[in-house]
C-alpha beads as a LAMMPS data file, in Angstrom:
LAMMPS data file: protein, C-alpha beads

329 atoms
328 bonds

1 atom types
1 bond types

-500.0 500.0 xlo xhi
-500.0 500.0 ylo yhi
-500.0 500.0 zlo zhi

Masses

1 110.0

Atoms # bond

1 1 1 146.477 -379.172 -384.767
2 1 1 147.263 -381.393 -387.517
3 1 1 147.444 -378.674 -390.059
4 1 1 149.682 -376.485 -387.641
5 1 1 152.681 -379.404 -387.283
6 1 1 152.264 -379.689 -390.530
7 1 1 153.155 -376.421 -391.604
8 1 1 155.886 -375.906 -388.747
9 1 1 157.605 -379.450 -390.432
10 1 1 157.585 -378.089 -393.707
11 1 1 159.116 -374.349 -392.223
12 1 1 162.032 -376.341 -390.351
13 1 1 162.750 -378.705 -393.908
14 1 1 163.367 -375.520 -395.751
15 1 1 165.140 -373.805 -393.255
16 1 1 167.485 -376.756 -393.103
17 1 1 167.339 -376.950 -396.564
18 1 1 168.474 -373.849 -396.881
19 1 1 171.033 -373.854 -394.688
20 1 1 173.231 -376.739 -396.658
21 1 1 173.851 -374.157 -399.093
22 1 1 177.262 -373.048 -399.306
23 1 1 179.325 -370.953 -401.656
24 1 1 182.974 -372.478 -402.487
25 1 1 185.721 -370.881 -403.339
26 1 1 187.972 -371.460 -406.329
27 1 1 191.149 -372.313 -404.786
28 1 1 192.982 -373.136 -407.999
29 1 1 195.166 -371.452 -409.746
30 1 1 194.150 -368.720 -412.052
31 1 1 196.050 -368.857 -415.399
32 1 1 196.809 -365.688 -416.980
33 1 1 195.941 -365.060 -420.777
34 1 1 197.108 -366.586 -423.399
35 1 1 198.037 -365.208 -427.302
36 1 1 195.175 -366.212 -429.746
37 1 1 195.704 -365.895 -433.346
38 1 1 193.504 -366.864 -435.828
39 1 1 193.991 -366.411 -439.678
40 1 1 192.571 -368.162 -442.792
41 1 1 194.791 -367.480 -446.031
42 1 1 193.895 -367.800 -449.477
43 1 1 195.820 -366.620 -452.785
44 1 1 192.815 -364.781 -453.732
45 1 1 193.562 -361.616 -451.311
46 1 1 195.749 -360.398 -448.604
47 1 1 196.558 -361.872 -445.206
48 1 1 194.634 -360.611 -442.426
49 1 1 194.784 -362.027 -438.916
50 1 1 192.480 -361.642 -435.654
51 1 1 195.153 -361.925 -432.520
52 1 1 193.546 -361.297 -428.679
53 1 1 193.596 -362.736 -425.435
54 1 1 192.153 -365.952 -424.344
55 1 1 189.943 -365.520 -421.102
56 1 1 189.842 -367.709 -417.797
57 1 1 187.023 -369.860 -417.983
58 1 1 185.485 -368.003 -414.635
59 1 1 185.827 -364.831 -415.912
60 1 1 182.811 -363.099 -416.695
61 1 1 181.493 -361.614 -420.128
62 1 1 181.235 -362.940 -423.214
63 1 1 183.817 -360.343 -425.007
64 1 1 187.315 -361.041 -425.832
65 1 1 190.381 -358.739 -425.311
66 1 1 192.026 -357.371 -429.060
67 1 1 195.017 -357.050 -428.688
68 1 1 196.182 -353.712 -430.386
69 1 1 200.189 -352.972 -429.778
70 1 1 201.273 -356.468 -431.240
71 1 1 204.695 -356.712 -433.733
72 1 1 203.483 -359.119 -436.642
73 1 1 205.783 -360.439 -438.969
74 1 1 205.378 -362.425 -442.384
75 1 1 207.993 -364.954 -443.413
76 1 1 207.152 -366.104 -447.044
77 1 1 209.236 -369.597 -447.603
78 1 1 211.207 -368.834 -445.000
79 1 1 211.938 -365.449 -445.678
80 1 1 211.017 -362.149 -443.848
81 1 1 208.821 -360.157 -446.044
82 1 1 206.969 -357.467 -444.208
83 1 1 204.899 -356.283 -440.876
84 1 1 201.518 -356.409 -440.856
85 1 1 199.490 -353.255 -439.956
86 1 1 197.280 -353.096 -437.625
87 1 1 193.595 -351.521 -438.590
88 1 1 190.939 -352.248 -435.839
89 1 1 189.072 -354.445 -433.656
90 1 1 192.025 -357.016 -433.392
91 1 1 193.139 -356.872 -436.959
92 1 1 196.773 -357.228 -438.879
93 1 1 196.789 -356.780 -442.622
94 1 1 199.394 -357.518 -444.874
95 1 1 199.785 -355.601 -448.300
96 1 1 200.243 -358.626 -450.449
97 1 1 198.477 -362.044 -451.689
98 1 1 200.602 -365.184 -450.652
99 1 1 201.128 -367.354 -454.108
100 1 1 200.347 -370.928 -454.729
101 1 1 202.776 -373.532 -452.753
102 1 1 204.055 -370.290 -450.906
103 1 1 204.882 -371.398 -447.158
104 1 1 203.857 -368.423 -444.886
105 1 1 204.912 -368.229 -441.691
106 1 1 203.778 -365.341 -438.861
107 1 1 205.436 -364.302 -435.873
108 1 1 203.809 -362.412 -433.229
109 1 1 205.469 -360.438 -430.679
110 1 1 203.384 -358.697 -427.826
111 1 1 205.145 -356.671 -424.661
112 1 1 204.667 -359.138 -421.449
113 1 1 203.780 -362.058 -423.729
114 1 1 205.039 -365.330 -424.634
115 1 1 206.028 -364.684 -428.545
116 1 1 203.488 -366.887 -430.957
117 1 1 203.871 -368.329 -434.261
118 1 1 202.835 -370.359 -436.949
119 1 1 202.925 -371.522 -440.669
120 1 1 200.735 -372.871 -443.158
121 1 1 201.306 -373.812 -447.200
122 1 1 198.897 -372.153 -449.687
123 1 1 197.934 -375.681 -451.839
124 1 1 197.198 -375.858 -455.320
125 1 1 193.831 -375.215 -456.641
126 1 1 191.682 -378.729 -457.472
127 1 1 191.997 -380.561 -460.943
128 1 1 188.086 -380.141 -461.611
129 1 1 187.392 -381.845 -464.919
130 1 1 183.579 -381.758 -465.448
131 1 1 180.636 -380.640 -464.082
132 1 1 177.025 -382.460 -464.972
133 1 1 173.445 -381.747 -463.678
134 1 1 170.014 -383.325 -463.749
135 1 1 167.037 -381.616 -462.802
136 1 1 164.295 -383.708 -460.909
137 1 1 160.447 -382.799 -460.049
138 1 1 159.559 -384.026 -456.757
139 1 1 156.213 -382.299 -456.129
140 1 1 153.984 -378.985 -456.309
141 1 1 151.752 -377.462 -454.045
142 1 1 149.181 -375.038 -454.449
143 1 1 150.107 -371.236 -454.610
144 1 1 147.081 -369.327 -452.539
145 1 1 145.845 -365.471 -452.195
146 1 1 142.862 -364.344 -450.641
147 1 1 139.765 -362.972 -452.393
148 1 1 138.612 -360.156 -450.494
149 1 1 135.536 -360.576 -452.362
150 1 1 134.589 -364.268 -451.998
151 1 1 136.464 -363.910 -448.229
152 1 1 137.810 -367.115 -449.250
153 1 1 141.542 -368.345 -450.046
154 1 1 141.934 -368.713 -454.371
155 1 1 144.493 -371.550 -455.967
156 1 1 146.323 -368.666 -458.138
157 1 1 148.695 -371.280 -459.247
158 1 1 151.326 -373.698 -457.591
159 1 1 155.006 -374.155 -456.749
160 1 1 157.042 -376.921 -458.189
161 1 1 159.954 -378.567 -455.938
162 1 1 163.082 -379.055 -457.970
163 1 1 166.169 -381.154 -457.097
164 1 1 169.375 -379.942 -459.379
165 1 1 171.667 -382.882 -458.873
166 1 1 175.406 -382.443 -459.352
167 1 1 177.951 -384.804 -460.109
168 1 1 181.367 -382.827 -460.012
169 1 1 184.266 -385.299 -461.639
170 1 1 187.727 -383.832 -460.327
171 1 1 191.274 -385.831 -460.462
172 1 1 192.977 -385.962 -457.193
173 1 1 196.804 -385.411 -457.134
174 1 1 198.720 -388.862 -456.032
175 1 1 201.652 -387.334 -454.843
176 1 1 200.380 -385.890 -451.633
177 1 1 197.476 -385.892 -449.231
178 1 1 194.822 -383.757 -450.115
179 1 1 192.175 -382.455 -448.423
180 1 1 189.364 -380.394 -449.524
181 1 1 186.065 -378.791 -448.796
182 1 1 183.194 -378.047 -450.918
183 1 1 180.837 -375.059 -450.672
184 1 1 177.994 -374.390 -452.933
185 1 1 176.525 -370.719 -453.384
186 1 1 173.194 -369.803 -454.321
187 1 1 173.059 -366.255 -455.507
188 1 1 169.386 -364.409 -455.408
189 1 1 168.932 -361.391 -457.414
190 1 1 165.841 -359.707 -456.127
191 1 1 163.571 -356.900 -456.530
192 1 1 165.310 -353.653 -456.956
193 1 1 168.773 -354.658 -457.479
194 1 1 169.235 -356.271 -454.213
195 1 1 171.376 -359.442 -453.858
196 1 1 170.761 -362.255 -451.276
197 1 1 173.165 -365.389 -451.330
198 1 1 172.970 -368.949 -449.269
199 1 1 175.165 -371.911 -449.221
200 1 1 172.002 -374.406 -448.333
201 1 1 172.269 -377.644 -450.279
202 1 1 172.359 -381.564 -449.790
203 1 1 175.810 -383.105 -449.497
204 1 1 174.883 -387.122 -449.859
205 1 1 178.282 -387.934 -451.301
206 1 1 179.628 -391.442 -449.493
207 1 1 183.154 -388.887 -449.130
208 1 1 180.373 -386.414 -446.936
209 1 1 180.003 -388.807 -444.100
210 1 1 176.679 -387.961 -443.892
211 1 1 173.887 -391.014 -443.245
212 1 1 171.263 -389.315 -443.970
213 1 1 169.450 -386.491 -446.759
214 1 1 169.221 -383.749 -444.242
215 1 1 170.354 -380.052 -445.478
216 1 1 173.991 -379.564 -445.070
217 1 1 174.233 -375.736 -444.048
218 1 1 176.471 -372.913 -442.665
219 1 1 178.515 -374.132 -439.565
220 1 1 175.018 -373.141 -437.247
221 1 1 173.420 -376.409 -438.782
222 1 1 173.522 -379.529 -436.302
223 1 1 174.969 -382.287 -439.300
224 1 1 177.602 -384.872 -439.255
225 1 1 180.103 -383.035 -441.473
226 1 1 178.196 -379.454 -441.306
227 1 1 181.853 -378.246 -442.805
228 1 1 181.583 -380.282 -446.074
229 1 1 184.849 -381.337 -445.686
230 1 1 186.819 -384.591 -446.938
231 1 1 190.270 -385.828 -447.488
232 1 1 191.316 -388.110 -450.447
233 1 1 191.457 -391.404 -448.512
234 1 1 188.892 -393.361 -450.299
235 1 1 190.329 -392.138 -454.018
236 1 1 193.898 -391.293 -453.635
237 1 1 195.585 -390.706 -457.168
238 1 1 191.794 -391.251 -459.086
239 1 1 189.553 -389.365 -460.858
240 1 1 186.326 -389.002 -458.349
241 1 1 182.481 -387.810 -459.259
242 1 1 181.404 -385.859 -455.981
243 1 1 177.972 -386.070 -456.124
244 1 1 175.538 -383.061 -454.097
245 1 1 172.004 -381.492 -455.010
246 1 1 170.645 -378.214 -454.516
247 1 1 166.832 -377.600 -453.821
248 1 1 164.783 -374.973 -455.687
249 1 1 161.393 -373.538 -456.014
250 1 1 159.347 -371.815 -459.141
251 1 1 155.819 -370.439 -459.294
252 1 1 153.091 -371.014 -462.119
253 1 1 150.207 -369.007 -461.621
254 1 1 147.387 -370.058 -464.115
255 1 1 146.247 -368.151 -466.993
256 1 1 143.680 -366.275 -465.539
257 1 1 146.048 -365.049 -462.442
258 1 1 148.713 -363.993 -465.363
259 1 1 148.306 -359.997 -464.026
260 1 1 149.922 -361.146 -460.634
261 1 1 152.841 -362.106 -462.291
262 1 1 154.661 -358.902 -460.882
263 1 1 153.823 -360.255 -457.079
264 1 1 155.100 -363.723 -457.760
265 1 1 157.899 -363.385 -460.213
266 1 1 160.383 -365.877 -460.081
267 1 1 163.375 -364.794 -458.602
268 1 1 166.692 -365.065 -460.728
269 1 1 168.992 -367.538 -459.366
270 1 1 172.692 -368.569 -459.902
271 1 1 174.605 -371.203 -458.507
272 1 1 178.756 -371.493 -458.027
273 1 1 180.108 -374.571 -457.237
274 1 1 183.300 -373.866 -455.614
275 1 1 185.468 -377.375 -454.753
276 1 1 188.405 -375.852 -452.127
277 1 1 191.416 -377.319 -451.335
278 1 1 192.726 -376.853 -447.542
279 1 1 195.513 -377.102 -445.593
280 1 1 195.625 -379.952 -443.261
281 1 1 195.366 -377.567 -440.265
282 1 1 192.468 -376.116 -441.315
283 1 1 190.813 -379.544 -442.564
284 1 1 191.419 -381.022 -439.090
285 1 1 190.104 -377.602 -436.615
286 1 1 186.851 -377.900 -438.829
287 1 1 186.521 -381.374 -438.075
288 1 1 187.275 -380.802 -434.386
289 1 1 185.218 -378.185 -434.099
290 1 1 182.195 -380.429 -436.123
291 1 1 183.059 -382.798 -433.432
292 1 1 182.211 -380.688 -430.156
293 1 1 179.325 -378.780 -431.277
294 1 1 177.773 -382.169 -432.589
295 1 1 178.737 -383.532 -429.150
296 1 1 176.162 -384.595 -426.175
297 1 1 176.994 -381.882 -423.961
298 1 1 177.452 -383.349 -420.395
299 1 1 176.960 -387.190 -421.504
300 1 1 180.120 -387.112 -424.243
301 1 1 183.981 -386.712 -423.389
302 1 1 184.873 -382.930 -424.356
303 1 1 186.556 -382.125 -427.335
304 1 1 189.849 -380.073 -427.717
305 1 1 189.801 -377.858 -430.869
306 1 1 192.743 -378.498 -432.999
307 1 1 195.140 -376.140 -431.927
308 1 1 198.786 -375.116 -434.363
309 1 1 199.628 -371.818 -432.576
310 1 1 202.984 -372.320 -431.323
311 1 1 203.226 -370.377 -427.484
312 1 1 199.665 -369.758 -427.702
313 1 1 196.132 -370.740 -429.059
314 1 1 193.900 -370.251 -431.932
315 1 1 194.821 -371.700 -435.568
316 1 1 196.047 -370.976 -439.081
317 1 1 195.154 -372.601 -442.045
318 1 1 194.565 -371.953 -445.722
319 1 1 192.537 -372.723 -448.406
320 1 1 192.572 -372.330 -452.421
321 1 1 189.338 -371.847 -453.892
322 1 1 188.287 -373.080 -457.683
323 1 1 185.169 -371.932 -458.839
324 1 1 183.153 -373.416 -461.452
325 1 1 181.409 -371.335 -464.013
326 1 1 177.841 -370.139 -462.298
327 1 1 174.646 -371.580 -463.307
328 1 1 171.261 -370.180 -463.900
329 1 1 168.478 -372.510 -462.345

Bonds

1 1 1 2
2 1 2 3
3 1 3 4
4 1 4 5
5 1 5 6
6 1 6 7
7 1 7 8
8 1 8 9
9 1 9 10
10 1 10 11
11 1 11 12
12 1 12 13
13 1 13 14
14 1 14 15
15 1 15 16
16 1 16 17
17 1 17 18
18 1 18 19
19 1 19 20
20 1 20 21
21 1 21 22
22 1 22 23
23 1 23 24
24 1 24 25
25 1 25 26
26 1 26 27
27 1 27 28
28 1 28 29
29 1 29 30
30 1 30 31
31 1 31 32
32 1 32 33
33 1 33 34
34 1 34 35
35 1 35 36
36 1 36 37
37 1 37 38
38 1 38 39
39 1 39 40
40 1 40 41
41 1 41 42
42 1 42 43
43 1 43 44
44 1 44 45
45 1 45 46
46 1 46 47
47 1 47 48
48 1 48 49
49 1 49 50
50 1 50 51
51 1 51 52
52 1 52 53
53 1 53 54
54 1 54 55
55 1 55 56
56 1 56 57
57 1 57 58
58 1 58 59
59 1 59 60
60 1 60 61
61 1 61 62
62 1 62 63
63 1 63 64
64 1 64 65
65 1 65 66
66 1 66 67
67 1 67 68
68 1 68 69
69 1 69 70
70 1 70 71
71 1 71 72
72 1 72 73
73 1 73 74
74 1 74 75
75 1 75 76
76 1 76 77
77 1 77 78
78 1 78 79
79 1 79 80
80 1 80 81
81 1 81 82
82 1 82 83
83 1 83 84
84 1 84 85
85 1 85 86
86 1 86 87
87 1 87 88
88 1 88 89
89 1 89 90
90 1 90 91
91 1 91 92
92 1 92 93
93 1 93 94
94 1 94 95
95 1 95 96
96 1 96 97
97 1 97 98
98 1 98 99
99 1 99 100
100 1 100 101
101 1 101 102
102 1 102 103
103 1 103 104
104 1 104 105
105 1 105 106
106 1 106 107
107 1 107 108
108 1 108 109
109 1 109 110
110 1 110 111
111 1 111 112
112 1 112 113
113 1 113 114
114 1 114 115
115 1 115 116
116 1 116 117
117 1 117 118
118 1 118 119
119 1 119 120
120 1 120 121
121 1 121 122
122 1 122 123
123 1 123 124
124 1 124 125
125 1 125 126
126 1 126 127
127 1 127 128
128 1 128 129
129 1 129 130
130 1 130 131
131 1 131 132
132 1 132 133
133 1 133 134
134 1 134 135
135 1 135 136
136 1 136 137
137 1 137 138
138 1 138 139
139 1 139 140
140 1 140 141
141 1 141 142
142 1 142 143
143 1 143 144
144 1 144 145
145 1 145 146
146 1 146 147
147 1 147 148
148 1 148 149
149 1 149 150
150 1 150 151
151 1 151 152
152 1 152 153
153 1 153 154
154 1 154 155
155 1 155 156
156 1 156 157
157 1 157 158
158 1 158 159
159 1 159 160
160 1 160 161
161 1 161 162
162 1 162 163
163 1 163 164
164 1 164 165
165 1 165 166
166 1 166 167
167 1 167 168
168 1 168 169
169 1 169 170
170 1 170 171
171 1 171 172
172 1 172 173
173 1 173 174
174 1 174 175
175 1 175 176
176 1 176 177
177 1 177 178
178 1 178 179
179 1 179 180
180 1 180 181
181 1 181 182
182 1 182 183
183 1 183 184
184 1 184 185
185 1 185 186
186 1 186 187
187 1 187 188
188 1 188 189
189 1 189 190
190 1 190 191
191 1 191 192
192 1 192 193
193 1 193 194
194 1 194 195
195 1 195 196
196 1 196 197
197 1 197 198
198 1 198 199
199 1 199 200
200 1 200 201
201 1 201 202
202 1 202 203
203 1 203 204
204 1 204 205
205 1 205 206
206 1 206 207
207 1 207 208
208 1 208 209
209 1 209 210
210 1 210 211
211 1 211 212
212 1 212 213
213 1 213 214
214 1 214 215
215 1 215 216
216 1 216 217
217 1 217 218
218 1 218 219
219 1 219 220
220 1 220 221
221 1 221 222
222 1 222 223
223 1 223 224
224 1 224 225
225 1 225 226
226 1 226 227
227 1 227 228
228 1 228 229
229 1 229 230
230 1 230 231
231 1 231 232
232 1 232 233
233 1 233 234
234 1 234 235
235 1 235 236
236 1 236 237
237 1 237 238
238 1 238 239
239 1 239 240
240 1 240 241
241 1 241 242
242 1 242 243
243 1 243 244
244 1 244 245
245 1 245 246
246 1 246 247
247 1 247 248
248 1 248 249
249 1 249 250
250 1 250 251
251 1 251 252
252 1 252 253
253 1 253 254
254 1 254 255
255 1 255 256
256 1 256 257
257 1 257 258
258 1 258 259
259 1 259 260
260 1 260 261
261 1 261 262
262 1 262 263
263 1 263 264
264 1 264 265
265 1 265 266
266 1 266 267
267 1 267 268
268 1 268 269
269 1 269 270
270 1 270 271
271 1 271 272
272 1 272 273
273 1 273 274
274 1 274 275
275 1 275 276
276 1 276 277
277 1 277 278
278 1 278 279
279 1 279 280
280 1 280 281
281 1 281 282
282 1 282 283
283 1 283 284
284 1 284 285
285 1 285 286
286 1 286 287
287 1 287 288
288 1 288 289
289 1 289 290
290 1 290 291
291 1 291 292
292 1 292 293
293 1 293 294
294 1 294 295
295 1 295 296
296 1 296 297
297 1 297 298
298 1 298 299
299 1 299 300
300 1 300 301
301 1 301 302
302 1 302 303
303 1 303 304
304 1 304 305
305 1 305 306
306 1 306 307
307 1 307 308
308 1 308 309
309 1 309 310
310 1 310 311
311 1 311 312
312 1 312 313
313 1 313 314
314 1 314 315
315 1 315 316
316 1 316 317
317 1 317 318
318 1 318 319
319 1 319 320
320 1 320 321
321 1 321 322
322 1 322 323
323 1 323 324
324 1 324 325
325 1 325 326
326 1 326 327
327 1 327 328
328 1 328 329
């Protein structure tokens, strides 16, 4: 008997349970799409920009609208210089390369839609001076291959961990505010001609913002400044050594493993140090957007993205890029 009002109590708690659910409706209103533009200029090619349709945050999909009939114009200090052509999947090209302290402006005009625009100045490349590096040994472990004779695992040699600390010195210009962002490329030539590249390295610099030694990577890395970006506040007008390392791996099989050299051949790598200066536009969306995705989802106040789209969304900045000679490591 027990068992039985048991089991009708717990049938009439999910029954009522069930019955507190209730749909609600969105009674608000529903705002209709907005112009996004998005472009990132350099001097180093032509202008291309992404423009499409924002969505309502209810909507469903993950896809965004390109827009494909849009008027795009280029203003270059001030002055009208052509209409970018449309190619596909959102894109407007233009058919020249902006110069250095150029002021570009673009105006977008779409049927139905509020008319967009924006400007950004292309800044001068960065006064890089000298570039200096150390290499450090910080360990080795043992390289293994199994013996399908012995059925056991041989020591066939050993990797070394190297740390190729930089110091780049580079004189900031006192006349203006500067901001700038650093990427460092490792290029990989393998096997067969094929060529890998990564921008992994350690950013420690006291300009970095970073507290601790962990691997500053491409913007999917969780890091306090995963952009590598900086402005000139703490040297203003000064020469400044930026200091970063880069981490690296070679194999030394012993003597008697010397026929497997063709298995574990060192691969041939090159590094480029590339020191960018940005616009201030672009400098503060990558901060913003450093901001939210470092962010504690539901326990931290949301983050707007940095915004310069004038009738619409999205952003345009620029950057200059200055690349220092590669190295071999």
């Amino acid at each position: 008997m027990k068992s039985l009002l048991k089991y009708i109590s717990i049938s009439i708690s999910i029954i009522l349970l069930a019955s507190c659910e209730k749909i609600i409706e969105f009674n608000g209103e529903i705002t209709e799409p907005q112009v996004v533009m998005n472009s990132f200029i350099t001097p180093d090619s032509v202008i291309k920009a992404h423009i499409s349709e924002s969505k309502f945050f209810l909507s469903s999909g993950y896809t965004f609208k390109d827009v494909e009939n849009a008027d795009v114009s280029v203003l270059v200090n001030h002055i009208f210089k052509e209409k970018m052509m449309y190619t596909a999947n959102g894109i407007y090209r233009s058919n020249f390369k902006p110069g250095v302290g150029d002021t570009i402006r673009l105006e977008v005009k779409i049927p139905s839609k509020n008319d967009v625009s924006s400007e950004t100045i292309i800044e001068p490349k960065s006064n890089m001076l000298t570039l200096d590096t150390a290499k450090v040994f910080t360990g080795k472990y043992p390289l293994t291959h199994y013996n399908n004779i012995t059925q056991k695992e041989d020591t066939i040699g050993y990797n070394s961990i190297y740390e190729y600390h930089f110091k780049l010195k580079f004189k900031d210009d006192e006349a203006t505010k500067n901001f700038y962002r650093l990427t460092v490329r490792t290029k990989s030539s393998l096997p067969g001609g094929q060529v890998s590249n990564e921008y992994f390295f350690t950013f420690d610099d006291l300009v970095s913002g970073n507290n601790s030694n962990s691997t500053v990577g491409p913007p999917t890395s969780l890091n306090s400044n995963q952009f590598n970006v900086f402005s000139d506040e703490m040297f203003n007008g000064k020469e400044y050594p930026l200091t970063f390392y880069v981490t690296n791996n070679t194999t030394e099989l012993l003597p008697e493993y010397e026929y497997m050299n063709i298995y574990y051949k060192n691969i041939q790598k090159e590094i480029y140090v590339d020191l960018q200066t940005i616009s201030k536009s672009y400098y503060l969306y990558l901060k913003s957007r450093d901001a939210s995705s470092s962010s504690n989802g539901v326990f931290s106040e949301p983050i707007q993205i940095h915004n310069n789209i004038v009738g619409g969304i999205g952003i345009l900045g620029s950057y200059t890029s200055n690349v220092f000679e590669k190295m071999d490591l």
